[in-house]
N, C-alpha and C positions, 0 to 999 in steps of 0.2 A: 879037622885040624889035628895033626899030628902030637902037634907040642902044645898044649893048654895055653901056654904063657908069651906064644909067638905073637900072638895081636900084640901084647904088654911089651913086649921085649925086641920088637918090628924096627929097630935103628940102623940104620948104613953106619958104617967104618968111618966115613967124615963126618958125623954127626955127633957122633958122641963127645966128643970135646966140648960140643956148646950145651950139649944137654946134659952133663954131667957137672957141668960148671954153674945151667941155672937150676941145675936139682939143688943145688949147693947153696947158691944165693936164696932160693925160696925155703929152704930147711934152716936159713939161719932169722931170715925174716921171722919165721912163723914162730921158730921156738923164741925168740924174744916176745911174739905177740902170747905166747899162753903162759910166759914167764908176769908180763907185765898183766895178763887178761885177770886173773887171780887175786893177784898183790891187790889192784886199783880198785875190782868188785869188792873183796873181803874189806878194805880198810873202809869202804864207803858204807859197806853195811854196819859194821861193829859199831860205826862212828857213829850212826843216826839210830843202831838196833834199839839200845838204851832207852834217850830220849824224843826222841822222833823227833822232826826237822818241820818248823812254826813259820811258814811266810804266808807277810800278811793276816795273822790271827788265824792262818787255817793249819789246822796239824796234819803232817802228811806220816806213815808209816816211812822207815825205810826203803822198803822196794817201793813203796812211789814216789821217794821222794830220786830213787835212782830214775825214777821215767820222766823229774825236771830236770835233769842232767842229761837226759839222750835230747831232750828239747833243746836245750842250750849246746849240743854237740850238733846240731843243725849251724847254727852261724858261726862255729866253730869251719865246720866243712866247707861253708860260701867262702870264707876268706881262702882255705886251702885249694879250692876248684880257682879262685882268680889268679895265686901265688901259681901253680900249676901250670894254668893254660896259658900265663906270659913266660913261665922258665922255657915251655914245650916249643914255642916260636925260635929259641935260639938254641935248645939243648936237645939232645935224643939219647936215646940209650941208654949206655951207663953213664952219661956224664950227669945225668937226671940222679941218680943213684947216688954218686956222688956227693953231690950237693945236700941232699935230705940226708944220707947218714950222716955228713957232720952237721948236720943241724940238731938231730937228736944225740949225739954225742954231747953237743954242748949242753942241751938239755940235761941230760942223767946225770954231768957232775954238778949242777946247779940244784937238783933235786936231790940228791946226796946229803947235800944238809938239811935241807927245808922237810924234809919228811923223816929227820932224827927225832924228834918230838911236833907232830903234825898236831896240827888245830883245825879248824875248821876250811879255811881260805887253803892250804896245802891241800888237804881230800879231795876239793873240787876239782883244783886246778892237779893233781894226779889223774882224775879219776878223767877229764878232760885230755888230758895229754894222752894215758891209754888210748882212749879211741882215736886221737889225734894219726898215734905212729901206725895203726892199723890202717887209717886211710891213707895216709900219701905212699906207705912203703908198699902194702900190695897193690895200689892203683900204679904205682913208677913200676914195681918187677913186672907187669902183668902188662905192660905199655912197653917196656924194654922186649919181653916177651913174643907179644905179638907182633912187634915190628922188624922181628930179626929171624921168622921164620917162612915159610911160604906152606900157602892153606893144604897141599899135597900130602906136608910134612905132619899136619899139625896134628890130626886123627892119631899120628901115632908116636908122636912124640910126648903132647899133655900127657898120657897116662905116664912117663918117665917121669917127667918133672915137677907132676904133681904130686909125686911121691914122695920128693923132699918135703912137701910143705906138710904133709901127714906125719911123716916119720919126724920132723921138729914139731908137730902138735903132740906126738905119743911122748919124745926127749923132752920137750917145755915144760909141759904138765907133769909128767913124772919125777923132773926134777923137784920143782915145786912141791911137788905133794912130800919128796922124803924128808923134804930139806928146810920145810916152810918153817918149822918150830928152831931151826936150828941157824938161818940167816936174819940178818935184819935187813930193812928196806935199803939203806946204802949199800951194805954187801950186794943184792940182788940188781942195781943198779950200776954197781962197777963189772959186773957180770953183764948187764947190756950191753955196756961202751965196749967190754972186748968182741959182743958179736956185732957191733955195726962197725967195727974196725976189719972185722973179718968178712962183712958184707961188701966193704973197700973193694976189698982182693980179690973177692967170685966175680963181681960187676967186672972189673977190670979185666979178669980172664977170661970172660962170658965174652965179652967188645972184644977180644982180638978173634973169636973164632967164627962168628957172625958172619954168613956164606950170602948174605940176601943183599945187595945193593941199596946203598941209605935212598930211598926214592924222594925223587921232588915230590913235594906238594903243587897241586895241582892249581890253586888259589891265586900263587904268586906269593909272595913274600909281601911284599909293597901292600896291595890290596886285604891280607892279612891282617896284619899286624894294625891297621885302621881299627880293626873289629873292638869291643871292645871285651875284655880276656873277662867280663865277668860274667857276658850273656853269648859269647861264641861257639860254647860247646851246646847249648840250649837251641842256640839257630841251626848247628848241624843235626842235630836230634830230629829238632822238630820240621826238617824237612824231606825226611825217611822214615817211609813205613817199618822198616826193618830194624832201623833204629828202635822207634817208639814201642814195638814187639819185647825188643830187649830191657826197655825202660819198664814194661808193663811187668816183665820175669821178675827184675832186682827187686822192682819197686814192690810187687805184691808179695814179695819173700819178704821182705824187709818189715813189712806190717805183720804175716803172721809171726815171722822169725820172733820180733820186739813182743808180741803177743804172750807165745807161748816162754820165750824169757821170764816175761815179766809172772808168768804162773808156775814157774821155776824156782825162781826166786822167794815169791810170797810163801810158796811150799814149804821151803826151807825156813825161812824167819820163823813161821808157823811152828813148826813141829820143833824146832832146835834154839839155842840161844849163844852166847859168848863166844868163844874159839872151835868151837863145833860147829857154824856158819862156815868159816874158812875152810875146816879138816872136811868138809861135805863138799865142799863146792870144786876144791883141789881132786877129791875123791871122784869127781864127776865125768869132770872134765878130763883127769884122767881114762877114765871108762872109757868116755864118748870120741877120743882119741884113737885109743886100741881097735873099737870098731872102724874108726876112720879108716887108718893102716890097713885094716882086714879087707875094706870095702876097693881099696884104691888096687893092692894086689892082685886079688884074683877077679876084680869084676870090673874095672872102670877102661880099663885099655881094651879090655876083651869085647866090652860091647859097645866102645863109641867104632871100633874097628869092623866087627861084624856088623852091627844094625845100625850107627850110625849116631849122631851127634844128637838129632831129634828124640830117638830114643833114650838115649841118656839123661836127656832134659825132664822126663818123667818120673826118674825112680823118684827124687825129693819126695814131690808131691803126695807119690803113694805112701812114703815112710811116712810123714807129717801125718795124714790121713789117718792112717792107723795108731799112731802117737795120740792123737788129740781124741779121738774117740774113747780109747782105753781111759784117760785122763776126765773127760767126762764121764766115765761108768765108775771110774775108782780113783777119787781124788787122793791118795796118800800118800806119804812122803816118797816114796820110793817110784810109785807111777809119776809124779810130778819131777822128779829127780831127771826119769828116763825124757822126759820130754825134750830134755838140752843131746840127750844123745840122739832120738829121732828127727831134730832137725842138724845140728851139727856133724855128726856122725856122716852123713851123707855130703852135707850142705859143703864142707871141706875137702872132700873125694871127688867124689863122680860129679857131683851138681858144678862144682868151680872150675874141672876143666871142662865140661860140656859149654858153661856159658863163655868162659873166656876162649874158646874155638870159635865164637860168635863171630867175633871180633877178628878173624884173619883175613876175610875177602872186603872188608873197609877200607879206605881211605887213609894215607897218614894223619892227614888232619883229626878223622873219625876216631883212630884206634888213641889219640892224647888228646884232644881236645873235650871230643864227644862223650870219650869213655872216660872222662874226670869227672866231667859234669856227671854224668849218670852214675861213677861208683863213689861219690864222694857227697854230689848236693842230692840228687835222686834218693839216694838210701836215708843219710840223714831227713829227709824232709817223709821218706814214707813213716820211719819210726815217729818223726812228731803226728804222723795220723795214728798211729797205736798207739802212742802216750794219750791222746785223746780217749781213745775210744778204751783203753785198759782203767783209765783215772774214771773217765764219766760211768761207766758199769759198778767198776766197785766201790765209787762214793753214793751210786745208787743205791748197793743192795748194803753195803757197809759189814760184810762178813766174808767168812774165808770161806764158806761154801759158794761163796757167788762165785767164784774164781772158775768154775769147772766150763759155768757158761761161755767165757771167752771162745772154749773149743766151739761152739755152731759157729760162732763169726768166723773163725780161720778155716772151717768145712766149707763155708759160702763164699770165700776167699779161693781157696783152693781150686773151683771152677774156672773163675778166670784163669787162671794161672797156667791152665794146660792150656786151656784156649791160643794163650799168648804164644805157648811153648811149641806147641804142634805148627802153628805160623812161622815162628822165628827156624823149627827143623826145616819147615819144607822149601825156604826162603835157601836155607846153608847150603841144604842138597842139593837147589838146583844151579848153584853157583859152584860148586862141587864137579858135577856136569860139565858146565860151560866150561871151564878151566881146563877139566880132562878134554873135553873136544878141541879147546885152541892147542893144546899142547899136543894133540895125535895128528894136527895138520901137518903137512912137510913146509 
């Protein structure tokens, strides 16, 4: 290749208006998500760091008492998967967008107040709502996304537009981290509501540029909408292999992701206390950002372009691999630190658009229905298997050295995971194929 950055940079003259517009919506999404990801973690830790959090006469620390909060962000996400897959029956695109930005709109100025002197019941219901807007706003762009482009395009257009949502992880967290001593929670909440008013306006100019025809659903509308919206993406799942491939990818990330989180975390509690939990965590996250950006640049367009979408599905797994290793040899604060950068660093790059190119040779129904269900109850419901399996370990071993052990469980994890991954490529490719052959017929 002549020019390094031609895979990256591979856009036609009529594309760019739509891919510049969802670099736009997905860099505004993401820099609210690492704005709100900080605020929600640090107030949850400070809050319980003190005196650890009592249900039921059992004392949990902090960071476990955050692993009963990803449990209850499970039925949190069943309701969002049902609200979802009845809007997706009568809405698409950006009108989906729409609707959920002012939902969270309404939200932030209603938490504006309630989190001026927070207590207990605010923390939860913050630290709930955080994950809340990560789910439905990256499941809608990422549904908006895939339905507005055609799988030809897709190889090379994800590395464009995935680079909004890197470069608002690098501006979120950065912000954050200068600024965190110096806002309060309402401030950084009226600073949301201007970016989902600004997520308005990208959704809007994204839908007029949209070159792909809104395609029928194949179903019928009538025989549809009979289904019912809380088990219909679960019935299209579970009657593709290719599907259940992709289910196996989120779902087994999603355990070791909550895993090595949760030895993240504890790392931190451990070795630090009071406002130094937040300035570490901001500090991190920042890091693990900048590599994001770095990864998404020069590596993620370059090689879903040359080798291919399969390939790209792999890097995660090697980083993770080597993260969790290192972490089992040298549990200290700084190797436990990096471990949010070995799975996120990536996990935000290369790994998110490799999996969401998944999803372009599906189905309408598949790419809103199916893919709610799998990025909304799938994910929630794999972390409640990691809350399990992170709480039953170290109420066994009951000290901070047991924490290193988690890493063999996510090494034995990890196996399936390319299994799945190497299936779900060779499934892309060969659809990939067919497509270039129907299209070189006359």
């Amino acid at each position: 290749m002549k020019n390094p950055f031609q895979a990256f940079m591979d856009v036609r003259r009529a594309e760019w208006p739509l891919a510049l517009a969802m670099l736009t919506y997905f860099f505004l999404v993401i820099t609210s998500f690492w704005i709100l990801k900080p605020l929600k973690k640090g107030l949850f830790i400070e809050y319980y760091d003190a005196s650890g959090f009592d249900l039921l006469g059992v004392q949990f620390t902090a960071a476990q008492a955050e692993l009963l909060a990803k449990v209850l962000n499970m039925l949190v996400a069943f309701v969002a998967v049902v609200v979802f897959t009845w809007l997706s029956r009568f809405l698409r695109r950006q009108q989906l967008s729409f609707v959920f930005a002012g939902f969270f709109i309404v939200c932030y100025l209603l938490f504006t107040r309630w989190l001026d002197q927070p207590g207990g019941g605010a923390v939860w219901s913050f630290y709930l709502f955080g994950d809340l807007f990560s789910t439905l706003m990256v499941a809608t762009f990422f549904a908006f996304l895939n339905d507005a482009v055609y799988q030809e395009t897709a190889r090379r257009l994800y590395g464009l537009v995935g680079l909004g949502g890197v470069l608002g992880g690098v501006f979120g967290s950065t912000v954050v981290r200068v600024n965190i001593d110096n806002l309060t929670y309402p401030d950084w909440l009226w600073i949301c509501s201007g970016l989902a008013l600004l997520i308005v306006f990208a959704a809007w100019l994204a839908g007029r540029h949209v070159q792909v025809p809104l395609a029928e659903e194949p179903e019928a509308s009538a025989e549809s909408v009979q289904h019912n919206p809380a088990t219909e993406g679960a019935r299209l799942v579970f009657r593709s292999h290719y599907l259940l491939s992709i289910v196996a990818i989120v779902g087994l990330y999603e355990i070791i992701s909550t895993i090595m989180d949760f030895q993240f975390t504890a790392t931190i509690a451990h070795y630090l206390s009071g406002p130094e939990i937040g300035a570490q965590f901001a500090l991190v996250f920042s890091i693990t950002n900048w590599v994001s950006l770095i990864v998404q640049l020069f590596f993620t367009g370059l090689v879903m372009s040359r080798f291919g979408v399969g390939i790209a599905l792999l890097v995660l797994p090697c980083t993770i691999a080597m993260g969790s290793t290192a972490f089992l040899l040298f549990p200290v604060l700084w190797m436990g630190s990096l471990l949010n950068t070995a799975d996120n660093g990536f996990s935000y790059s290369i790994n998110q658009s490799a999996k969401e190119a998944l999803y372009v040779p599906t189905t309408p129904a598949e790419k809103y229905r199916a893919k709610a269900f799998i990025d909304m109850f799938v994910q929630r419901f794999a972390k409640a298997v990691a809350v399990l399996i992170s709480l039953g370990l170290t109420f066994a071993f009951g000290d901070f050295d047991s924490l290193r052990y988690l890493s063999l469980i996510t090494l034995l994890l990890l196996v399936l995971w390319v299994a799945a991954a190497r299936y779900a490529g060779r499934v892309f490719r060969a659809s990939e194929e067919q497509a270039a052959a129907a299209n070189s017929q006359p």
